[in-house]
N, C-alpha and C positions, 0 to 999 in steps of 0.2 A: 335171259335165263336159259342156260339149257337145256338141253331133256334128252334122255337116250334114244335113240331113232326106233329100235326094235320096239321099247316101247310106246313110244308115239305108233309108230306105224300100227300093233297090236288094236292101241285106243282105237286108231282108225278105223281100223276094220272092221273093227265091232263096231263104232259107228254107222256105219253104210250098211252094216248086213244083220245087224241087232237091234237099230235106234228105237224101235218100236220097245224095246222090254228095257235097255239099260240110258238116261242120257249121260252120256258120255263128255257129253260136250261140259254140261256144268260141271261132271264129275272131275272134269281133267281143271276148269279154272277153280275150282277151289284148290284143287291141287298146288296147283302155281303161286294161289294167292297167298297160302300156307308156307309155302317155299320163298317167297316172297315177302314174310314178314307183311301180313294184310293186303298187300298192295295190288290193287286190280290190275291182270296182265292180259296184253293184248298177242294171241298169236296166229299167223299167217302161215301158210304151206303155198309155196309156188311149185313150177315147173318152169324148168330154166335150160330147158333144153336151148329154148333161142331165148337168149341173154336178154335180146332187145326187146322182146314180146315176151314176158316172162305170164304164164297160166296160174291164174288163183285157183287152187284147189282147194283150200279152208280159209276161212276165216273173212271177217269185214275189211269192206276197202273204204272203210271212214278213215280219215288223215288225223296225223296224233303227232305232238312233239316230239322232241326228244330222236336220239340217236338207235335205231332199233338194233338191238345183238341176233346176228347172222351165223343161222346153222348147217351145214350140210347136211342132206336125210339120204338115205339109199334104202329103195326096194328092193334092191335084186335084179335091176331092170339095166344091165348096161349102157343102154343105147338112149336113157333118159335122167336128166338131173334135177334133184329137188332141194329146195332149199325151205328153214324154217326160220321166220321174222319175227321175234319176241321183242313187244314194247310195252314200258306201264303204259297202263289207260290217261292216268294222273301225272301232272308234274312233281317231281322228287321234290319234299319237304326241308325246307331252309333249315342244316342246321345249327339250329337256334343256339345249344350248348356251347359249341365250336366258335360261332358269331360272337356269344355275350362272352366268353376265357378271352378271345381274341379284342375284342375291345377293354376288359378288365386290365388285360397285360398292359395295352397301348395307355390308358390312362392312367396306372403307375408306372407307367417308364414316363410320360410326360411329367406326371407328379416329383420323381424323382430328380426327374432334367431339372426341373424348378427349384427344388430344394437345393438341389447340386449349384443349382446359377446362383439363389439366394445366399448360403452359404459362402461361395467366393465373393460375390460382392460382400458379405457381411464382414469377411477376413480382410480382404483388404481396404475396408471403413477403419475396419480396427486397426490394423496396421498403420493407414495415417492417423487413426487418431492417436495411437503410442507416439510418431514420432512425432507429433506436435506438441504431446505429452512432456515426450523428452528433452522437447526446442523449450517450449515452455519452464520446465524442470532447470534447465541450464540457465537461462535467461533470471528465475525465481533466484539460483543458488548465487549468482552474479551480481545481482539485486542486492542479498545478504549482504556475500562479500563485501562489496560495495558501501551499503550501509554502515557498518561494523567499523570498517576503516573509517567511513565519516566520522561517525560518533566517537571514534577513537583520536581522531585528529584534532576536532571540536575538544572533546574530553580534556586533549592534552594542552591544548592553545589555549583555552579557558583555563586549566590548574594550573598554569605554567605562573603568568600574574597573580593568580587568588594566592599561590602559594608565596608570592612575593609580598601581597598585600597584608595577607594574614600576619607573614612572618615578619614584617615591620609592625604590624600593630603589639607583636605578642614584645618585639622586644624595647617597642616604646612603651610599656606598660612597664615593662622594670626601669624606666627613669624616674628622674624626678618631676613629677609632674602632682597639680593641685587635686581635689576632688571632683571640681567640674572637670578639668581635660581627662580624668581617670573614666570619667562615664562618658564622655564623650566615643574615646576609643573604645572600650568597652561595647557602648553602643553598634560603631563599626567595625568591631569585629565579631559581634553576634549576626550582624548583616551577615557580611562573608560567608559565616558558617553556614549560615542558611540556604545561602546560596550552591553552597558545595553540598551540601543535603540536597537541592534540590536534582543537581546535577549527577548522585549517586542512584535515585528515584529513576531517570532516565535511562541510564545507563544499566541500574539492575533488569528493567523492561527490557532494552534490548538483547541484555543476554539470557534474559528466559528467551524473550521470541526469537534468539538463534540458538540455542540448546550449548550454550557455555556456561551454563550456569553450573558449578557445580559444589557438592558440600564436601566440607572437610570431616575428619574422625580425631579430633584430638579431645582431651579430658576435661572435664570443668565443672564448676560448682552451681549450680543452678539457683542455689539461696543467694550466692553474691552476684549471680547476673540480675535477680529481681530486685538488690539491692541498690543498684547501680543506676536500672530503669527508676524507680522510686526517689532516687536521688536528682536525679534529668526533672521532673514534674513537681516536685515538693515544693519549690517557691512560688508556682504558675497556681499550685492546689492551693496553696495558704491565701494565693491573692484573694482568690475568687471564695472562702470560707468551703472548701469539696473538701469533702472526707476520703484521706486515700491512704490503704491500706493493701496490705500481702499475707495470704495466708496459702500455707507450702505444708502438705500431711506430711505429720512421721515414717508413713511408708514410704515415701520417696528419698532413693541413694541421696548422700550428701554427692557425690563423683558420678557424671552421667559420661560416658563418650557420646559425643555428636559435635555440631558448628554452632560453638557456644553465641558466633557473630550474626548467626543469620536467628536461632532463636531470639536471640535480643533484639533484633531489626522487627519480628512479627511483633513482639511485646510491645516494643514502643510505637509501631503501628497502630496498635488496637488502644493504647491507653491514651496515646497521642490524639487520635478520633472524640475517645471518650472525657478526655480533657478539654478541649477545644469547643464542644457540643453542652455541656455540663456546669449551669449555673449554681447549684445546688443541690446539696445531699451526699452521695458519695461516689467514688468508683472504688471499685472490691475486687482483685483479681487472686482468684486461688487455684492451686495445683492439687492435683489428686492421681493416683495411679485410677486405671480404669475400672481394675475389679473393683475397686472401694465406692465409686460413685452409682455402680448398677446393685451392688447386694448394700447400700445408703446403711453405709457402717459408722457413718460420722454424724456428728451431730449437727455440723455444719449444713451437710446434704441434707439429711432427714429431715431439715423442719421447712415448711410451707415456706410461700411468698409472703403469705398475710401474717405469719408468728413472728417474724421481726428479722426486720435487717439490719445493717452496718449502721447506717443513718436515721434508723426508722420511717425511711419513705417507702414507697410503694414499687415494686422493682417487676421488669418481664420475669418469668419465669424459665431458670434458665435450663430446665429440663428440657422446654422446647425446642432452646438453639441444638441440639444434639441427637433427637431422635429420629435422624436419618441416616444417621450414621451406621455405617455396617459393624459396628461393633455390638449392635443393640438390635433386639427381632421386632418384629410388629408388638410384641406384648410388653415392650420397654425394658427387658432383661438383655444382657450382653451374650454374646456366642461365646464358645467356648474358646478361650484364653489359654488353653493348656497345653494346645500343641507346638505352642511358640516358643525357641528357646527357652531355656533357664536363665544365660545374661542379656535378653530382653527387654525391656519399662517400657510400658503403653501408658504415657502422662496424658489426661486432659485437662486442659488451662480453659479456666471463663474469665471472662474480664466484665465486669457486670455495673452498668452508669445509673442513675438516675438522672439523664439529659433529656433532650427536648424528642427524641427519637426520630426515625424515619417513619416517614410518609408512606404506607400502604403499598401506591401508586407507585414510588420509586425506589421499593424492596428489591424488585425482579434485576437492578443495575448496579444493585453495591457491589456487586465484585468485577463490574465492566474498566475496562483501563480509559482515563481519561473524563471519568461521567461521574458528575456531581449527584448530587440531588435537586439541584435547582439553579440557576444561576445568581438567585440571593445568596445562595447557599458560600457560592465563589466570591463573591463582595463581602458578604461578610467574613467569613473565616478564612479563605485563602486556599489553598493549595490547589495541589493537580489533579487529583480523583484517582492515582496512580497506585499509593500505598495499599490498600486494602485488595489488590490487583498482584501485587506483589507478592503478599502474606499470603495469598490462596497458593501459589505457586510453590510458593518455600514450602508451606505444609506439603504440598502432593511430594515437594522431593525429601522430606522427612514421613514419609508411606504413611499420613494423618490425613484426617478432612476438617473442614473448617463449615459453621453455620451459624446463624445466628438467628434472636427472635427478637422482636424491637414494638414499641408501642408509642404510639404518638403521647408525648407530653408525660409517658410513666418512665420509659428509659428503654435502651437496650440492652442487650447480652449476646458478648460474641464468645462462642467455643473452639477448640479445635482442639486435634491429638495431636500424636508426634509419636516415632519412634524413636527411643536410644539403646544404649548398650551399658551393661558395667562390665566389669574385666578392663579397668583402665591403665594395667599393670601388662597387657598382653599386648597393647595397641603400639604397631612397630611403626612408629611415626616418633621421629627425631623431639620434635618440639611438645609432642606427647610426654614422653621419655622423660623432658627436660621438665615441665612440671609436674613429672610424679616424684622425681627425685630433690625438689624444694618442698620443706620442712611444712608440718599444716598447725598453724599456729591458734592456738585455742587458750582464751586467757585463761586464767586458773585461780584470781583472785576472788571470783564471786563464785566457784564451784561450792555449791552445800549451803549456801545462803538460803534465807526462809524471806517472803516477802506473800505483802497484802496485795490484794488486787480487789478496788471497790468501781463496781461498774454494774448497772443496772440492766443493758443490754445484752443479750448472751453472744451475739456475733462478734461485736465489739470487745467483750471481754475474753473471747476467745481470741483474736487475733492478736491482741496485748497480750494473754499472756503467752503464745505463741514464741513472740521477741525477745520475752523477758526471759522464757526458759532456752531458749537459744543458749546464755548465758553460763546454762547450769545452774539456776535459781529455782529453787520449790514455788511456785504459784499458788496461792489459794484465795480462789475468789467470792467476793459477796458481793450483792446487790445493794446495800445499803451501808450509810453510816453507821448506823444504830447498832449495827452488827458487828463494829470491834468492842471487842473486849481488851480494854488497855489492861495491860501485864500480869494479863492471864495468858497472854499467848507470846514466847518468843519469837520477835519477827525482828529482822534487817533493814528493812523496807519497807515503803505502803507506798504505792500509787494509786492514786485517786483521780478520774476520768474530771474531764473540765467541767461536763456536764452538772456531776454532784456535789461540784465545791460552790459551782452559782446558783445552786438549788437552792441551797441554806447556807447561807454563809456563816450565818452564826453559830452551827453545828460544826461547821469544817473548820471552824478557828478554835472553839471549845474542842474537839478532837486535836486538833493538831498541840492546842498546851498540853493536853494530855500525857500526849506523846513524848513531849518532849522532856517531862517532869517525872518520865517512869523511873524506875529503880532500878534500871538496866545501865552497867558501866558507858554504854556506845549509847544510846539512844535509836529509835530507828529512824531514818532519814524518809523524808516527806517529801515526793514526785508529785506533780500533778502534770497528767498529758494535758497536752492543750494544740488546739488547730490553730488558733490565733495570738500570736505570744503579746500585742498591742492592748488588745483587749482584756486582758487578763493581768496584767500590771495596770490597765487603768481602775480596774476591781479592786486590789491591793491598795492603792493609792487612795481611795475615796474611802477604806474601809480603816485605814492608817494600820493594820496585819502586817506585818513578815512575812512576805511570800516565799513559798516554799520553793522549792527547785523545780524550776520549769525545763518538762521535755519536749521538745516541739514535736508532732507529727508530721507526716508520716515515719512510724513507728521502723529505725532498721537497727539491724546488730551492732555494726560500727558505730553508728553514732548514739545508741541506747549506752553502751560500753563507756562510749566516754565521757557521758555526761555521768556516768555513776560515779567513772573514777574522778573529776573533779569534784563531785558533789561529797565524798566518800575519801576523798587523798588517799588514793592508793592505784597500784600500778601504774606504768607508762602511757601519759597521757597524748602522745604525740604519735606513735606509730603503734595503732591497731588493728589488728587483724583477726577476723571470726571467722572460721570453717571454711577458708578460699586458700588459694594458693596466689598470691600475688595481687590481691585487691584492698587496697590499702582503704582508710577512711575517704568516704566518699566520692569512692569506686575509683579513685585514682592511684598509682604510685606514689609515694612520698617521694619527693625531690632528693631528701636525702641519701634513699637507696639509687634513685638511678646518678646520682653523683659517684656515690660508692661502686657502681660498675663501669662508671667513663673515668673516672680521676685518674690521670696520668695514662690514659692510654691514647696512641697516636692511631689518630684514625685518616683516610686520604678520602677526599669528596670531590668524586667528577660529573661536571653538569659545566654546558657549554654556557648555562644562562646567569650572568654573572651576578643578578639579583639572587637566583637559587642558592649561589654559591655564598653570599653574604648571608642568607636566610638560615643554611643548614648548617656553616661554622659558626652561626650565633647562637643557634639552639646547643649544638654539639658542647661549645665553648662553654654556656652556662653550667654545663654540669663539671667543667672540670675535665675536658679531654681536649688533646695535642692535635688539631684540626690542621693538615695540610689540601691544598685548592689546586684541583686540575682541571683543565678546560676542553682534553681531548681525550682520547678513548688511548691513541698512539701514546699519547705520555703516561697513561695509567699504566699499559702496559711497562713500560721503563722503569717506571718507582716501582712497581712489584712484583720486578725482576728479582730473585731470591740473591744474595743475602739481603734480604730491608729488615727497617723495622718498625712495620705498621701492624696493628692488634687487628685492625678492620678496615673495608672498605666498602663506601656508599656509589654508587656509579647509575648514572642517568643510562635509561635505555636511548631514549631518541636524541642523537648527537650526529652532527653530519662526519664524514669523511669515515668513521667506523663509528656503529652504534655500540651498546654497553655490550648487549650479548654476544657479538664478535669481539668486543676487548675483553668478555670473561671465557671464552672459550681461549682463544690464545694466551693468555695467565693460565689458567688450566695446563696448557699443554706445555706452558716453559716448566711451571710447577712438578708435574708429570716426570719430565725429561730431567730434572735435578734431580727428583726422588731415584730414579732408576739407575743416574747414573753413582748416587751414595751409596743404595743397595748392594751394587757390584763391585764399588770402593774405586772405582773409576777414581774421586775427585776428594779430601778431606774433609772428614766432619767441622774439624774448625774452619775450614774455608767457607760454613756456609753457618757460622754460628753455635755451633754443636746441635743444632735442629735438622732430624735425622725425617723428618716428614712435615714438608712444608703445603701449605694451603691454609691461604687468609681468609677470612670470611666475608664474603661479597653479597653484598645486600640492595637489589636492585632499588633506585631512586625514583620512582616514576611519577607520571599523574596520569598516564594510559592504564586505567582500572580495565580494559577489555581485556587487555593482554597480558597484565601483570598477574596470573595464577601461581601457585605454588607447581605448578607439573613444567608450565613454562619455564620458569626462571632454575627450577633442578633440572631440567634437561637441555640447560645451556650453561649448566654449571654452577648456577648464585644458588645464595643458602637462603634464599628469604626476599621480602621486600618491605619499602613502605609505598603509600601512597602520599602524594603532596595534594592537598598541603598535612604534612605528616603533625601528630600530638605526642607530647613526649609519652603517653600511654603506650604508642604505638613503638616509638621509640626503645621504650625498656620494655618489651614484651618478643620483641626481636631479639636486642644484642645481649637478654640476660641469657640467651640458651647456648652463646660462646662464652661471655664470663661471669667472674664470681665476684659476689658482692665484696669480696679482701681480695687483692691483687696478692698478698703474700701468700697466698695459698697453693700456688704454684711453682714451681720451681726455676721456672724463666723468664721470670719479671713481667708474668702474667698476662705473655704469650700462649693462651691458654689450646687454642688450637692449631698451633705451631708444634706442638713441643711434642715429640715423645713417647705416652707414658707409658 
C-alpha cells in the first residue's frame, strides 16, 4: 500500500520527537488497516543509500510472505535514499466467490458437454432406429404385397375348378335325372357353395388386414335384404322347431344408400352364429333408428326380459350388448343426434337367440380372427372363428360399433349400428341410377283389407302383424279365441298363431265353422302360422278338420303375399314383388325376367379355361342369349372391332399372352378412335351401322375377388364384374343396368348401349 512520503515522514517525526504524548505508531497501522480493508499491514523504512547493506530505520525484521509493495520516501537529504516496504502481516484470503462461480461454470459446461454427447448419441439411436423402421416398413409392405398376390392366385386356381364344378352340377340339375341323383347333386353342390363361402371368409380377412376393403354407396331396401337373409335360414330354423323372426320399425326409410352386400354379409354373420348355436326357442333380429331405442318409444323396446319374448324363453338382456357404445352416456340416454346431417339414419340391429351362449371365460375372444370358443366347439359346429371378425370390421367401415351380452344356457344378443344415407335420387353412381329408375312394385290387391290377428304373446304378435301390414292390411289383434265376435265385425282374414289352434282344438274348429257360415258374400279366409307344417297336418289328420291354410314361418312379404293370393285367387301368383326393386320371391330373380333381358342378345365370352367357357355359355344359353367363345384376349379384341354385333361382353382377367384388362383397354381405344373419327365425319355412319357412339359393355369374368373392385375394373375401362363361380342373381343384377327387360324398347334391335339416344 502506499502512503505519501510527506506524510509518513511528518508521522515520523512526531514519532521520535513526541512518542511520549501521541503513539503514532498504532495511530498510523490502524490507518493502514482501515486503508486496507481490516487487513493487518506490515511497514518497514530502510536506508538504501548502500543497496547491499540497506539500514532499518522503522519497523520489524520478522519475515512475512507474500511479495512486499516498494516505495521510495525522500527527506530532503540528497545525499541519502530511503525506501518504504509495505506487506500484509496475513496471507491474502482465498477468493471463495471467484473459486465456487468458477467451479459452478466448469460443472455446467461439463453438464452441458453431457447432455450435448447424450443427445447426439440419442439422434443418432434414433436415426438407426428410423431406418431399420423403414427396412422393416419395406420388408412388412412386400410381405403384404406378396401375400395379397398369394391369396389372389390361390383365390383364382381354386374358383377357376369350383366354377367349373359348380357349373356342371347347376347344369346337370336341368336334366333328366330321378329323385335320388336330384339330391345327390344337390348334395354336391351345397358342398361347393360352402366351400366358396369359405374361401370369401379368407379373402375378406385379408383385405381388411390390407386396407382394400372398401364399401360401396348405391340404393337398396333394407326390408328385402332381411328378407332374403330369413329365407337362407328358414329351412335350417323349421328343422330344428327355432322361432325366427324380423321385426324392421316404421321409422326406418324403406331406400337406405349404403353396401346393401356387406350389410347382408354381418346379418348372416350373426344369425348364422345364432342358428348353428340354437336348439330351442327363437332368434329375433329387429331394426330400429337410434333415437327410438334411447327415448324406448316402442313397445317392443320398452318392455323387460322377464314381460315376454318371441318364444317365451328367458333371453340376455339386450340393452346390455349396447351400453358402450358412444351413442349412449354413462346414464343410458343417447348424445345428442342433431348435429348430424338431415339425410343421415343411425339403424341399430340386435339379433337376439335363446342358444346355449358363450362361456364367461371366452367372452374376451369373440371378436379375435381365427378363435373359437373351444375346440368342441370346432368338431362340433364347424367353421373358422373368422366371421364375427369380419362383422366387427364392416361395422367400423359403416362408422357403427358392434357388442354384445351372452349368458350361458339363457342365449345371447348381438348389437351394432351402422350408418347410412337417404337421398337415393342424388347418389351419382351409374348402377345406383339404374335401380332408382326400375319401377317399385307394391301389390295393390290386399290394400284396405281388414284382417284378425289371434296371438297371445305380444312380441309375436307384433312381428306378424308387422308382415301382414307390409301388405297394406288393417291388423287387429287379440289375445284370445273367445274374443272373435263372428259377423259382428267385417274381416277378410283371421290368422291364428299355431300355438292357439293346439290349445283347444275344439274351439278353433267351432270358430273356424263359424267363420265360414257367416253371412258375408266372400267369407273370411282362415291362416294359421305355423313353424312346423309336419306337425300340424298330423293334428288335422287325427282330428279329421279341414285344415285351414297354412303359412309357414318365418313370416316374409313375398311369400306372405303369395300364399294369400293362392289362398284368396287373386293377383299374380308367380312374380311378386314387395317394397324392393329387383328382389323377386325368395330373394331371387325370377328366371323369367332375366330370360327377358338375355333373349336374343349376342353376347361374346372370353376365358382361356375351356371348362369356364362351357360353364358361362350354358348359364348364358339358358336364358335365351346368342353366346359366342373366345379363348384370347387378341381375338376379343378382333370381334369388337366396330362394326360387330354383340349386345355384351364377359372377359376373364387372368389370360396369358394379354390379360382381359389390356384387351378392354385396347377396345376402348379402337372404340375411341371410330367415335372421333364419325364425329368429324371422317368415315359414314352407315359404315358403322348407323351407331353414332359405339362402346359395348364389358363385364369382367373373374374369380380374383382381391382385385376384381368396381374402381379397378372402371379404371381400365369394364363396366362391372362377376365373380366365378357367378349366380344368375349376380348375373341379372349386372346386365339389367345395360338392358331392358323388352328388347323392343329400343330403337336398335336392343343395342341398348350402342345406339345414340
Amino acid at each position: 500500500m502506499e502512503v505519501d512520503q510527506k506524510t509518513f515522514f511528518m508521522f515520523l517525526f512526531l514519532h521520535r520527537y513526541f512518542g511520549g504524548v501521541f503513539d503514532i505508531e498504532s495511530l498510523i497501522e490502524k490507518l493502514l488497516q482501515q486503508l486496507a480493508s481490516k487487513q493487518a499491514i506490515l511497514v518497514n523504512v530502510y536506508d538504501t543509500t548502500n543497496i547491499s547493506h540497506p539500514i532499518s530505520m522503522y519497523g520489524s525484521n520478522m519475515s512475512t510472505d507474500g511479495q512486499p509493495h516498494i516505495s521510495a520516501l525522500n527527506f530532503g537529504d540528497p545525499f541519502r535514499r530511503h525506501e518504504m516496504h509495505c506487506r500484509f502481516k496475513q496471507k491474502l484470503p482465498w477468493p471463495w466467490i471467484a473459486i465456487t462461480t468458477s467451479i459452478g461454470i466448469l460443472v455446467i459446461a461439463l453438464l452441458i458437454g453431457q447432455i450435448f454427447h447424450a443427445t447426439m448419441n440419442r439422434i443418432a439411436k434414433v436415426e438407426d432406429g428410423y431406418h431399420q423402421m423403414m427396412e422393416l416398413k419395406k420388408r412388412a409392405e412386400a410381405a403384404d404385397v406378396a401375400k395379397s398376390q398369394f391369396l389372389a392366385t390361390v383365390s383364382h386356381e381354386i374358383r377357376t375348378p369350383m366354377n367349373g364344378v359348380l357349373g356342371m352340377l347347376r347344369m346337370l340339375l336341368d336334366t333328366d335325372l330321378d329323385e335320388t341323383q336330384q339330391e345327390y347333386v344337390r348334395t354336391a353342390r351345397d358342398s361347393g357353395k360352402a366351400l366358396v363361402s369359405l374361401m370369401n371368409e379368407v379373402l375378406d380377412q385379408a383385405k381388411i388386414e390390407s386396407g382394400k376393403l372398401e364399401l360401396e354407396a348405391v340404393c337398396f331396401d333394407l326390408r328385402a335384404i332381411l328378407d332374403d337373409v330369413l329365407s337362407l335360414f328358414s329351412g335350417k330354423s323349421r328343422e330344428k322347431g327355432v322361432e325366427l323372426a324380423v321385426y324392421i320399425s316404421d321409422e326406418v326409410p324403406e331406400i337406405l344408400v349404403g353396401d346393401p352386400g356387406r350389410f347382408r354379409q354381418i346379418i348372416t354373420n350373426l344369425m348364422g352364429n345364432s342358428i348353428k348355436f340354437t336348439e330351442k326357442g327363437h332368434i329375433f333380429v329387429t331394426v330400429h333408428l337410434v333415437e327410438e331405442v334411447v327415448e324406448e318409444s316402442l313397445e317392443v323396446e320398452t318392455e323387460s326380459p322377464s314381460s315376454g319374448t318371441l318364444s317365451g324363453l328367458p333371453v340376455a338382456d339386450r340393452r346390455l350388448s349396447w351400453k358402450n357404445f358412444r351413442f349412449f352416456n354413462q346414464e343410458g340416454s343417447a348424445t345428442s343426434v342433431s348435429s348430424s346431417p338431415t339425410d343421415q339414419i343411425n339403424l341399430i340391429v340386435s339379433v337376439e337367440d335363446t342358444g346355449q351362449g358363450i362361456p364367461f371365460e371366452a367372452q374376451s375372444r369373440v371378436f379375435i380372427p381365427f378363435m373359437q370358443v373351444g375346440p368342441s366347439i370346432t368338431r362340433t359346429h364347424g367353421g373358422t372363428g373368422i366371421g364375427l371378425s369380419i362383422s366387427k370390421c364392416l361395422v367400423h367401415l359403416m362408422k357403427g360399433e358392434i357388442g354384445f351380452v351372452s349368458s350361458p344356457q339363457i342365449g345371447s344378443t348381438f348389437t351394432f349400428t351402422a350408418v347410412f344415407t337417404t337421398g337415393c335420387f342424388s347418389v351419382n353412381d351409374q348402377k345406383s341410377q339404374q335401380i332408382n329408375n326400375q319401377p317399385i312394385s307394391i301389390s295393390s290387391e290386399f290394400q284396405g283389407m281388414k284382417a284378425l290377428l289371434v296371438d297371445p304373446t305380444p312380441v309375436r304378435a307384433q312381428v306378424s302383424k308387422y308382415h301382414i301390414q307390409r301388405l297394406g292390411i288393417h291388423v287387429e289383434v287379440i289375445s284370445d279365441l273367445n274374443n272373435i265376435k263372428v259377423g259382428n265385425t267385417i274381416m277378410n282374414m283371421v290368422f291364428i298363431e299355431q300355438e292357439v289352434w293346439h290349445k283347444d282344438l275344439g274351439l278353433s274348429t267351432l270358430i273356424v265353422n263359424k267363420l265360414n257360415k257367416t253371412n258375408c258374400k266372400v267369407p273370411p279366409k282362415v291362416f294359421l302360422l305355423s313353424n312346423a307344417i309336419s306337425s300340424t297336418r298330423a293334428n288335422f289328420s287325427a282330428s279329421g278338420v279341414s285344415p285351414p291354410f297354412i303359412i309357414m314361418k318365418p313370416l316374409r312379404a313375398s311369400m306372405l303375399a303369395a300364399s294369400l293370393q293362392r289362398a284368396m285367387g287373386v293377383g299374380n301368383r308367380g312374380n311378386y314383388r314387395i317394397g324392393n326393386r329387383g328382389n323377386y320371391r325368395n330373394g331371387e330373380p325370377h328366371t323369367l325376367s332375366l330370360s327377358n333381358l338375355l333373349r336374343g342378345r349376342k353376347i361374346l365370352v372370353v376365358d382361356d379355361n375351356r371348362v369356364n367357357l362351357i360353364v358361362a355359355a350354358g348359364a348364358l344359353k339358358k336364358y335365351g342369349a346368342d353366346v359366342i367363345n373366345a379363348e384370347r384376349g387378341k381375338e376379343a379384341i378382333s370381334l369388337l372391332t366396330p362394326p360387330h354385333r354383340f349386345d355384351a361382353c364377359f372377359m376373364d382377367i387372368q389370360m396369358p399372352e394379354m390379360d382381359g384388362f389390356e384387351a378392354t383397354k385396347r377396345i376402348r381405344d379402337v372404340e375411341l378412335s371410330v367415335n372421333n373419327r364419325l364425329q368429324r365425319g371422317e368415315v359414314s355412319l352407315e359404315a358403322y351401322g348407323n351407331v353414332s357412339n359405339w362402346h359395348v359393355p364389358i363385364l369382367a369374368m373373374t374369380a380374383d375377388v382381391i382385385q376384381a373392385t368396381n374402381e379397378v375394373c372402371m379404371k381400365n375401362g369394364m363396366d362391372g364384374y362377376v365373380t366365378k363361380p357367378f349366380e344368375a342373381e349376380q348375373v341379372y343384377q349386372e346386365v339389367s343396368r345395360f338392358f331392358h327387360t323388352d328388347s323392343n324398347e329400343d330403337s336398335c334391335e336392343g343395342f341398348s348401349d350402342r345406339c345414340s339416344r
